[in-house]
C-alpha positions, -999 to +999 in steps of 0.1 A: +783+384+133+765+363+162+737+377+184+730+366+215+695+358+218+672+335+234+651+304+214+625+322+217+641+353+197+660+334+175+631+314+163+610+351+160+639+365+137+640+336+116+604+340+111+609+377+103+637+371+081+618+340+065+591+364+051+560+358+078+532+389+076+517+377+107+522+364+137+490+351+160+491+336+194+478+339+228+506+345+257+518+313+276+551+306+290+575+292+279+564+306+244+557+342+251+587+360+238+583+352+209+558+373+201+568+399+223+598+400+204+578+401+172+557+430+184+589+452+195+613+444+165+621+477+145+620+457+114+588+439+120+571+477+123+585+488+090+570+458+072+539+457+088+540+420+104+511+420+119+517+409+161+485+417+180+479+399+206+450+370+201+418+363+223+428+328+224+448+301+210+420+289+185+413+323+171+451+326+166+451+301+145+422+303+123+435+339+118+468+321+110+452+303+084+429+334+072+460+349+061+478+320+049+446+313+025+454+347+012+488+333+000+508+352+028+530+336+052+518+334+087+527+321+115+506+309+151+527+304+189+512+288+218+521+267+250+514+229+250+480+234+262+470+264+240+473+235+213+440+220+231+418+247+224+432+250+190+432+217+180+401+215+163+416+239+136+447+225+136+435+188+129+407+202+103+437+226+081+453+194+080+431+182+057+422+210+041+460+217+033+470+254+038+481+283+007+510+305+019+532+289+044+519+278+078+539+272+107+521+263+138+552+268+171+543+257+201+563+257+227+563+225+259+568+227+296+584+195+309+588+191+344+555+216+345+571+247+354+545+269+345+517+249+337+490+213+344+509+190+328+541+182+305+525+168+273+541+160+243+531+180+210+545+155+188+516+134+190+499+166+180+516+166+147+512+124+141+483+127+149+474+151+121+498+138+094+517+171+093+555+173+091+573+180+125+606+203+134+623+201+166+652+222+169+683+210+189+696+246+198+692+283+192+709+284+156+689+256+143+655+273+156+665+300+136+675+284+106+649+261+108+622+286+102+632+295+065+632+255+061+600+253+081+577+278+054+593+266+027+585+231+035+550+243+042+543+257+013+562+228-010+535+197+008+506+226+013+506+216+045+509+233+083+544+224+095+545+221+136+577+234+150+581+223+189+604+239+211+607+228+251+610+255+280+648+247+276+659+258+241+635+286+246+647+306+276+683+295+273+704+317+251+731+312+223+749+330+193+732+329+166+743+341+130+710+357+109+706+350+070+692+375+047+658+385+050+631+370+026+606+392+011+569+386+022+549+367+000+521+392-021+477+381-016+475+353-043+440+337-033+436+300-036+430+289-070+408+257-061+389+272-029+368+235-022+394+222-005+390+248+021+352+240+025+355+209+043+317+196+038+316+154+034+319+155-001+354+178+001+365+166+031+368+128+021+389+139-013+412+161+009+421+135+034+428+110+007+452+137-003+468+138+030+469+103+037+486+102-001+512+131+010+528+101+036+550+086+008+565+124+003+570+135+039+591+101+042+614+111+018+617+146+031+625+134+065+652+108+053+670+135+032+659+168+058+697+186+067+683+180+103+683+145+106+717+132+101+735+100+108+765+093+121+784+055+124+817+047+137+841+018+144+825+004+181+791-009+174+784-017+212+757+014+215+738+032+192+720+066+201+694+081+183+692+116+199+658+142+192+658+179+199+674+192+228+683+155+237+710+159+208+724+187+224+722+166+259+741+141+240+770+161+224+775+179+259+788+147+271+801+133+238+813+163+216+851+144+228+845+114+221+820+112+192+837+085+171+834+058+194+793+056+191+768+059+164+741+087+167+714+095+143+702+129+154+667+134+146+647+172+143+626+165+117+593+138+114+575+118+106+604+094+115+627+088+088+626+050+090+654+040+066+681+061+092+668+040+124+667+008+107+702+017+100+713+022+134+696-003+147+709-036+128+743-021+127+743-018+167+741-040+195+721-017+218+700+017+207+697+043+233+668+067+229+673+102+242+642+126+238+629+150+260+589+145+269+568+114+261+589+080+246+573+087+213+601+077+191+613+047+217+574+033+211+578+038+170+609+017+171+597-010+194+568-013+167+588-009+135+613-040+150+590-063+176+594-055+218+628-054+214+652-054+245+681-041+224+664-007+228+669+012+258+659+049+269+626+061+291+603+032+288+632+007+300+639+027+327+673+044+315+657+077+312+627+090+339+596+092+322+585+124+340+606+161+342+626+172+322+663+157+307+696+169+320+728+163+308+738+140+336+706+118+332+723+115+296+756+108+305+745+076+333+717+062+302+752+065+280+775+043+305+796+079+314+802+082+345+788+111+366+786+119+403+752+124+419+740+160+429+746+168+458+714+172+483+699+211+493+713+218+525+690+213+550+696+255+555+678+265+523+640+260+527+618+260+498+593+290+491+563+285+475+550+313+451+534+344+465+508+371+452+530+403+451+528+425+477+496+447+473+483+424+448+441+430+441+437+392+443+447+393+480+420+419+492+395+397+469+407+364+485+403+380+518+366+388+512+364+349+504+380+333+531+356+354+553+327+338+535+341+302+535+326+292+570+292+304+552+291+284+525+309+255+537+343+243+526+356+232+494+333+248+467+353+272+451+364+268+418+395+284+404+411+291+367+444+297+351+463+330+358+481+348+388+454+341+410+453+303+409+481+310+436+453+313+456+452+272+459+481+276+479+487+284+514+485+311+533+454+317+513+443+281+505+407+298+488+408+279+461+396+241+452+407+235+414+427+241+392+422+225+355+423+246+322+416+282+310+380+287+315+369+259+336+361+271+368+327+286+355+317+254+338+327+235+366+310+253+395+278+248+372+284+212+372+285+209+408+253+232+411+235+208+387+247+180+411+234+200+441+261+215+456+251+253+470+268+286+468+293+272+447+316+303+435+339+304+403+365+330+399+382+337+368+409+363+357+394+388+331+417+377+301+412+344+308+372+349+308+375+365+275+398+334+267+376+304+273+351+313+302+323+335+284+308+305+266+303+289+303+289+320+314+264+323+287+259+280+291+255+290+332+226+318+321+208+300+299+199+275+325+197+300+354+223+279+375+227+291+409+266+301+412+280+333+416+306+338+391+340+361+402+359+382+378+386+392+388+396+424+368+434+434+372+432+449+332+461+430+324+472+393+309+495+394+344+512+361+347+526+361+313+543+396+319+519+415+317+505+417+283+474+440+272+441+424+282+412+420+258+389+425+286+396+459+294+364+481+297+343+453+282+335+432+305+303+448+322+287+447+287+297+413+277+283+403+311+253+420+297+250+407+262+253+371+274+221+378+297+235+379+333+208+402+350+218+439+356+204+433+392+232+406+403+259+423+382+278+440+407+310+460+406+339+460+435+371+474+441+395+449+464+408+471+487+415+468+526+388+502+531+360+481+509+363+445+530+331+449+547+314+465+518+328+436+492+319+410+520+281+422+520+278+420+478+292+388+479+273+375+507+241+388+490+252+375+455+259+341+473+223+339+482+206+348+450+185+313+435+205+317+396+237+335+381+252+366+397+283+375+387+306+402+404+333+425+387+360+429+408+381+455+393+412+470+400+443+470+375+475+449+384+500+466+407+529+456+384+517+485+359+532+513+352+514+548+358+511+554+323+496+522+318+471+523+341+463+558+329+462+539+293+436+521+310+417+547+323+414+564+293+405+531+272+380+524+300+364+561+302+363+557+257+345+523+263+319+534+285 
């Protein structure tokens, strides 16, 4: 029987039915279902998979590997740049190999639909020596997960599987397997390689940089790369990922008349492309994100102008692939899209209607002629919509947590009344070691938290903030004097306008709490939140 079920899903039941006993991440579109799915799956409860939610993307992961040194399988899901803050563990369990299976998904935006940028996570995974999965559709991201441990555990190392916005939100029938049974604690026998002082270290990456040979071989013979050649020799495609699927929408017809080495599995399996390549008079390279492969083959076989894809112009080099770009890089011909009308006018993105950041953006504006323009520094979440007009309140944008650390910059440079404001999951994400960096010097900026009690952009999710933040505000020594409380609503303007006025002022850190949970809540979450808040306190 097929299910219908999103890449997302279909990658979470494979992990399910692959054994895992944990699953750790931080939400981040496009990679957010599939823990949610985790978290809600009947099955999942009755083994006791563990699917709360992490603080962030590094703590996800080294909980990842907490349990996978306890001989478990375990599994970590992120967004392109939730790798970032984890790569330190990611690069260091690399080397210091992993016990029960590891699989590290993470999940890219090209085109940026819902984040900074559209980088690759490949380079990730080269760039750690781990083995690489890419699945080309919703049945291979499922199957692919029983592959993935397995593989894991056979090299002892963490396998990276990347997905693209894409494969994940698209959906597909998909036929499950039988479910594996989870793996039982077996501790490490030899626990130094997990202590990565100099003396360790240096034998464990000799061990990695030995493993090379093996992960060669498993990529030549993996079931997911497979080559294909036939009679006409003119072109040659070598098709990763979703590109392959890209590729059989415009060939699945007429397939015999080219060559195609589909590729889902690194490091590259070099004996395939050489292959293809001296067999063919032209090699088109179809993957979606950075050339990655189409750079690997120009060094493998000199600049060579018999390959073609993104960095000969073939394919863009920025946004996402479509089938039609595939079908003009092939020689198929396909008819332009036709332009918008004229009629249809493009929206930007809007704070909901009643939304708490409004009334809190509101207060700002008022105070902008004040202060003076352009010294407000924003942070990732629903209210970096406030960068956009009709607000236009906020001045950056860059990463989760930077708008504290920023704003300090720019007071140590001498800029005055510079004001950061953060969303309360992403403070507790990435911004209370700026805080704490901000109150150690006494840095003169006035630090905004905006408090809607939920992870909101995401969907929603529980926040790890909720009814803490007052006393983390505390216990990182902001003084109780210039840690003030607000509620964002229409009655409080002139009252919220006065505290942040004053706060503005002070010579050092304030920082002001402005709390009121996100009008996308249910009742009986908020009363959830009420309760957890009153238990807190």
């Amino acid at each position: 029987m097929k299910n219908l079920v999103l890449g997302n899903e279909a990658l979470a039941q494979g992990a399910i039915d692959a054994g895992i006993s944990g699953v750790y991440a931080y939400p981040g579109t496009p990679s957010t279902e599939i823990t949610e799915y985790i978290q809600t799956s009947k099955i999942a409860k009755e083994l006791g998979i563990h699917s709360m939610w992490s603080v962030n993307e590094k703590t996800a992961m080294e909980a990842a590997l907490g349990m996978s040194y306890s001989g478990k399988r375990a599994m970590t899901v992120m967004k392109h740049v939730g790798l970032n803050v984890a790569s330190d563990v990611f690069m260091n369990m690399a080397v210091s190999g992993i016990n029960g299976g590891l699989v590290v998904v993470v999940a890219d935006d090209p085109s940026m639909h819902s984040s900074q940028n559209e980088q690759d996570s490949r380079f990730y995974g080269k760039f750690a020596k781990v083995p690489i999965l890419e699945p080309s559709n919703q049945q291979e991201a499922y199957n692919m997960m029983h592959y993935a441990f397995d593989l894991s555990e056979e090299t002892q190392l963490p396998v990276l599987l990347r997905l693209v916005t894409r494969l994940s939100h698209s959906k597909s029938g998909v036929t499950f397997k039988e479910r594996r049974a989870q793996n039982g604690i077996q501790l490490p026998i030899n626990t130094d390689r997990f202590a990565l002082i100099p003396s360790n270290a240096r034998k464990q990456y000799n061990r990695l940089v030995e493993k090379k040979a093996n992960l060669l071989i498993a990529s030549e013979t993996s079931p997911f790369n497979k080559l294909g050649q036939h009679k006409d020799r003119s072109l040659g495609i070598i098709a990763c990922g979703i590109g392959y699927n890209y590729v059989m929408e415009n060939l699945s017809e007429d397939l015999e008349f080219f060559s195609l080495l589909k590729i889902s599995q690194y490091p590259l399996p070099k004996e395939k492309v050489k292959k293809l390549y001296q067999e063919c008079d032209e090699v088109l390279v179809v993957e979606e994100g950075y050339p990655l492969v189409e750079e690997l083959i120009h060094d493998y076989f000199g600049n060579s102008t018999k390959v073609i894809g993104k960095l000969s112009g073939d394919l863009p080099l920025t946004g996402e692939l479509t089938p039609n770009l595939v079908a003009r890089a092939i020689g198929l011909y396909r008819k332009e899209p036709q332009p918008v009308s004229d009629l249809v006018v493009g929206r930007a993105p809007q704070l909901c209607e009643g939304c708490g950041h409004t009334d809190l953006f509101k207060v700002i504006q008022e105070i902008l002629p004040e202060i003076g323009p352009k010294k407000v520094f924003g942070d990732i979440g629903c209210y970096a919509l406030g960068a956009l007009p009709p607000v236009n309140a906020i001045n950056t944008l860059i990463d989760m947590g930077a708008s504290i650390t920023m704003a300090k910059g720019a007071a140590d440079a001498g800029v005055k009344n510079a004001i950061a404001v953060i969303g309360d999951s992403t403070f507790t994400h990435s911004g209370m070691t700026g805080l704490l960096e901000a109150v150690n010097e006494n840095t003169s900026i006035t630090v905004v938290i905006s408090d809607n009690s939920t992870v909101a952009m995401t969907g929603a999710q529980p926040s790890l903030a909720v009814g803490r933040l007052k006393k983390i505000c505390l216990g990182l020594g902001v003084v109780p004097e210039h840690l003030k409380m607000i509620v964002p609503l229409k009655k409080n303007f002139k009252h919220n306008l006065q505290v942040l006025r004053n706060e503005v002022k002070h010579k050092g850190v304030s920082v002001i709490i402005s709390e009121r949970p996100c009008i996308r809540l249910s009742r009986d979450s908020k009363q959830q939140i009420k309760q957890k808040i009153a238990t807190l306190n």
